[in-house]
N, C-alpha and C positions, 0 to 999 in steps of 0.2 A: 734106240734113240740115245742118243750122245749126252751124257751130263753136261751141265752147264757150269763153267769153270768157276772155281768157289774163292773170294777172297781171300787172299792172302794176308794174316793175322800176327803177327812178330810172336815168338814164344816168347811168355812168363818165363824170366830166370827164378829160378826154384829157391837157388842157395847163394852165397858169396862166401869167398876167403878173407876174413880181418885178421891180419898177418902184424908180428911185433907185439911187445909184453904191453904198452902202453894202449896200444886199441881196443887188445883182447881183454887186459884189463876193465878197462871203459865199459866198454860191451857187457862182461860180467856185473859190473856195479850197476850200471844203466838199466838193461833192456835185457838179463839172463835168460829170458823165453825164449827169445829169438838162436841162440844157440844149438845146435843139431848135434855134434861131434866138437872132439877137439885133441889135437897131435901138439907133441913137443919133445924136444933133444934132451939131451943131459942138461945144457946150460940152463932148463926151466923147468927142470924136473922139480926142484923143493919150492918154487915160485908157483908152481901150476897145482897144486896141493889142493888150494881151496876151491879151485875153478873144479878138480875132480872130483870133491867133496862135492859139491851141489847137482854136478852131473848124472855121481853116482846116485843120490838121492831123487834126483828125474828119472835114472832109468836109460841113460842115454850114451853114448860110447864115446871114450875117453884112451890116448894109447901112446906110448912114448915111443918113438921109430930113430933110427938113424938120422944125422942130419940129412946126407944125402936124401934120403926118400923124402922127408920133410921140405927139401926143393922142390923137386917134383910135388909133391901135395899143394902146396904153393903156390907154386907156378913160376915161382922166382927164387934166385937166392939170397933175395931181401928178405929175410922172415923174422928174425930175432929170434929164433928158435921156437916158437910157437905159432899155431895157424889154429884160428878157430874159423869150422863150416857153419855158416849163421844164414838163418831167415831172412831177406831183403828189406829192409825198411822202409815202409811207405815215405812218398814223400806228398801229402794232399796237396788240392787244390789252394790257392790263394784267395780270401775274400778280402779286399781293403777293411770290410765294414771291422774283420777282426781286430785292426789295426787302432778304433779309437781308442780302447781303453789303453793299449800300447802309448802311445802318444801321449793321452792325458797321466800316463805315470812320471814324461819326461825320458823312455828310453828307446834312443836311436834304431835303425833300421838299416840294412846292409842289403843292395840289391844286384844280383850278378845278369848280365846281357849279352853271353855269346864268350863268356871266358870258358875256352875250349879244353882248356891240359886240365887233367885231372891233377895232377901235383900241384900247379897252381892252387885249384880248387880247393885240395886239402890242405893248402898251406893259409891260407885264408880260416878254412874254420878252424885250424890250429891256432892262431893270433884271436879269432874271437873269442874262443874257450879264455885264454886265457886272460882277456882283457874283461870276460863275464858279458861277454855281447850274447843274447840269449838266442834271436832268429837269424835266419838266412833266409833271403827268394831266390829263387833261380827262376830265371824266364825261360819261355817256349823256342827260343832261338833255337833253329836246327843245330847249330854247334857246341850250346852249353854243354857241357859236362856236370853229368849228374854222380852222386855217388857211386863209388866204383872201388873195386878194390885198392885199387893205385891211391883212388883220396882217402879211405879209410886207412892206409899203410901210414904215407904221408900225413895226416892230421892227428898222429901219434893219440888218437882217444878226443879230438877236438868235433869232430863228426856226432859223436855220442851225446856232447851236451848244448849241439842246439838243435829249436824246433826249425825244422825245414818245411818249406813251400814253395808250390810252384807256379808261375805266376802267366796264365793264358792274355796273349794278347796284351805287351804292358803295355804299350801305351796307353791302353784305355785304363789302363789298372792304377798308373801313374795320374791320370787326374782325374781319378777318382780318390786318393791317395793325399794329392794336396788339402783334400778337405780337412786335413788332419795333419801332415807332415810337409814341412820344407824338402820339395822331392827338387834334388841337387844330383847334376848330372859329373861327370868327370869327363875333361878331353883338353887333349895339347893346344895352344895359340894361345893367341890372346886372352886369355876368359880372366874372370875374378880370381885373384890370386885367394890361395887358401888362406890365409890370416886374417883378410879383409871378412871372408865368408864365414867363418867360425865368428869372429868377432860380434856379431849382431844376436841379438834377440830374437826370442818369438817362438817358434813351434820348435819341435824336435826334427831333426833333420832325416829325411830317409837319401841316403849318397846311391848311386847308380853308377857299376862301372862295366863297360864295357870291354868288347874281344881285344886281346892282346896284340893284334897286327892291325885294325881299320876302328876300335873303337867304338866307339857306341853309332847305333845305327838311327841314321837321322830322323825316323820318325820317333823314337824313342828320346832322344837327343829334345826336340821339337819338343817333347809334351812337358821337359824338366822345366822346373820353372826357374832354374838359376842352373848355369853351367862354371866349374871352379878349374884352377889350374897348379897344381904344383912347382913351383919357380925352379929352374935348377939351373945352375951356370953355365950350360951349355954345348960339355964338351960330349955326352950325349945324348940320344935326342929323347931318350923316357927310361923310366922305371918298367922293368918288371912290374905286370899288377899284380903280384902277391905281394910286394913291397909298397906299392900304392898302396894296397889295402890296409895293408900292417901302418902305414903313417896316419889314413885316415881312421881304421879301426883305435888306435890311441888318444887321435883328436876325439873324436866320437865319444869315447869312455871317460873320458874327465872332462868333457862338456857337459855328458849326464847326470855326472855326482853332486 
């Protein structure tokens, strides 16, 4: 009798490459469990000192190679001279309910909706880190981009210091969300100009932005309860949303204070 054909299950990625002194760093200060291995050139041989200190004391391998093989190891020749093999970072589910006490502290929320490029991606929680925005959501959109080695290169250790979620089904997540937060959408046309929307009172704002070519998708769009628009003079027709997010994550951080 013939088996019965067995679903097909995606493989668990085991491990990732955080590539660059400023990730690997992070990584180490952050989260040094999750570290397996770790390779580096001459250029981080006296920099990568302490990272083989804690290694050696876990018991774990540590090894300085050529640059070349170190591309190779990599997988690129972006590396800054060091590549650490790390354990995958969960990134759990979303419960809005988490989000009252978020809210009642007064600190903003940051929600991504099908922003595809992983550089983009890390380029976002690099402007968070550094503006001290603490979470990220990522939605269920088939195109988001999730942490990946590319956002981890890119978000030069900004990855490291926020809590990340992931958020099934926003729309519904979104107003459930309002109970708590001014959920503010982003899209080109007509909408609220951003100065007018910052300008008001009331709850803390959670901003939603959408895929880089189409935007936030209209049921998504549909559940914000205010949609804003960045003014620009015209001569082209949008931002970069790593740079949207970098204007908005500024707005956002000195709203909060």
């Amino acid at each position: 009798m013939a088996r019965p054909p067995s679903s097909h299950k995606p493989s668990r990625i085991e491990s990732e490459r955080i590539a660059g002194f400023p990730a690997v760093a992070a990584l180490f200060q952050r989260d040094p469990n999750r570290v397996l291995r770790l390779f580096y050139d001459d250029r981080c041989k006296n920099a990568a000192g302490p990272f083989c200190k804690q290694l050696a004391a876990a018991r774990k391998p540590y090894r300085l190679v050529p640059t070349d093989e170190l591309g190779k190891i990599a997988g690129t020749p972006l590396h800054g001279g060091i590549v650490a093999v790390a354990r995958p970072r969960p990134v759990p589910a979303f419960d809005p309910d988490l989000a009252r006490p978020w809210a009642a502290a007064g600190r903003p929320l940051l929600i991504l909706d099908g922003i595809g490029n992983p550089h983009n991606l890390g380029a976002i929680a690099r402007t968070q880190a550094f503006f001290g925005m603490e979470r990220l959501v990522l939605s269920d959109h088939p195109g988001q981009a999730l942490p990946s080695e590319a956002a981890w290169r890119v978000a030069e250790g900004g990855l490291e210091w926020l809590d990340l979620y992931r958020a099934a089904d926003l729309p519904r997540i979104l107003k459930r969300l309002s109970a708590h937060y001014r959920v503010v959408g982003t899209a080109l046309g007509d909408h609220r100009p951003l100065d007018t929307v910052f300008a008001e009172g009331g709850k803390p704002m959670a901003i939603v932005l959408g895929n880089e070519e189409e935007g936030l998708p209209a049921a998504t769009q549909a559940a914000c309860g205010e949609i804003l628009t960045i003014p620009g003079s015209g001569h082209v027709q949008s931002l970069n949303v790593a740079a949207t997010a970098a204007i908005l994550i500024h707005r956002l951080a000195a709203f909060s204070r």
